[in-house]
C-alpha positions as CSV (number, residue, x, y, z in Angstrom):
1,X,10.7,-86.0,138.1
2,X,10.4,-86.6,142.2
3,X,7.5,-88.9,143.3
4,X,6.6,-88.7,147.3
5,X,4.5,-91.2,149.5
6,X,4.8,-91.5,152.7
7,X,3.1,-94.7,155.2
8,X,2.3,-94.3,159.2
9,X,3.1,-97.3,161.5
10,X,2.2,-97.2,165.2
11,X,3.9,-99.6,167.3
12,X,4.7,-100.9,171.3
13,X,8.0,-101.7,172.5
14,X,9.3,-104.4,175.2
15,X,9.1,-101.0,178.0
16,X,5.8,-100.3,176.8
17,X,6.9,-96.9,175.1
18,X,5.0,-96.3,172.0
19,X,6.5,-95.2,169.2
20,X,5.4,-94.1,165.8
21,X,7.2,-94.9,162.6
22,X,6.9,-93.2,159.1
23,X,8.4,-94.3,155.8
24,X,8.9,-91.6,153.5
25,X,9.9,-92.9,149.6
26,X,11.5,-90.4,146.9
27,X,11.5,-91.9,143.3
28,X,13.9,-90.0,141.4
29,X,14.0,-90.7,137.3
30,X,17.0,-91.2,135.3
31,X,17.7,-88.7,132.2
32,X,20.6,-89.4,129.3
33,X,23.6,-87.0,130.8
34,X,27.1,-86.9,131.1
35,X,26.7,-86.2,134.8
36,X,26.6,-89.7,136.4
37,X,25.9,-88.1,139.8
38,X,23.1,-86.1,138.6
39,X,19.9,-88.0,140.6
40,X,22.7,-87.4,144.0
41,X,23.1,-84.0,143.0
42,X,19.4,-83.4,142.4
43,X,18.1,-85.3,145.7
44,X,20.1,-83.8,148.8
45,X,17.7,-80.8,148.8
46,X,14.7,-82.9,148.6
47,X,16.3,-85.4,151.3
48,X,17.2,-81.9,153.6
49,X,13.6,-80.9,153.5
50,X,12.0,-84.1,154.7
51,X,14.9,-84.3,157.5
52,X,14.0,-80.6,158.5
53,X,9.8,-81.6,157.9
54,X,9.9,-84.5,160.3
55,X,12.5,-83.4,162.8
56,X,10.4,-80.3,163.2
57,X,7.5,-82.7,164.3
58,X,9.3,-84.5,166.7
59,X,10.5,-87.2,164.5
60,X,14.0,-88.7,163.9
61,X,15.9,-90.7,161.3
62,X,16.4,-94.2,162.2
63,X,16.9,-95.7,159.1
64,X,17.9,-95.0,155.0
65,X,17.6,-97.2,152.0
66,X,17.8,-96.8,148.4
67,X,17.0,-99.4,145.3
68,X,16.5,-99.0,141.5
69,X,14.4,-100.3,139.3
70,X,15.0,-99.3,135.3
71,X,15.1,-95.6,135.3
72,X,14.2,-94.8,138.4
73,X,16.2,-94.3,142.1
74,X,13.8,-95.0,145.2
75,X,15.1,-93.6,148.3
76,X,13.3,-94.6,151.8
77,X,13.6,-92.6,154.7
78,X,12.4,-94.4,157.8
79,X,11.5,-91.8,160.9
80,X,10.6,-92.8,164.3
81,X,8.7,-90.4,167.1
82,X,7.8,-91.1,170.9
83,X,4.6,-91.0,171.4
């Protein structure tokens, strides 16, 4: 089971560029298998789709993190854009 949210954060820096940030999660759900990489297995196509999504906006990757919580895998994505 995949979950999606994403969050928009507009932001100045020190030159006075702006910059736009988005944070895309991905909550992936553990199931009883023998295939310990199955959530990795299941979540590069997922992953590849939001890289091609927001790179075809303009966006690019800046940042990854991942944590669990009982059964489930939450992946962050963390894209950035010049405005």
């Amino acid at each position: 089971m995949l979950n999606l949210a994403s969050s928009r954060i507009t932001t100045h820096s020190k030159k006075t560029n702006m910059k736009e940030y988005k944070v895309e999660s991905l909550i992936y759900y553990s199931k009883l298998t023998t295939d310990s990489k199955h959530i990795s297995k299941s979540s590069k196509k997922d992953i590849q789709d939001k890289l091609d999504e927001y790179s075809k906006n303009g966006y690019r990757l800046v940042s990854t993190d991942t944590t669990n919580f009982g059964f489930a895998v939450y992946i962050y994505l963390y894209f950035e854009k010049d405005l």
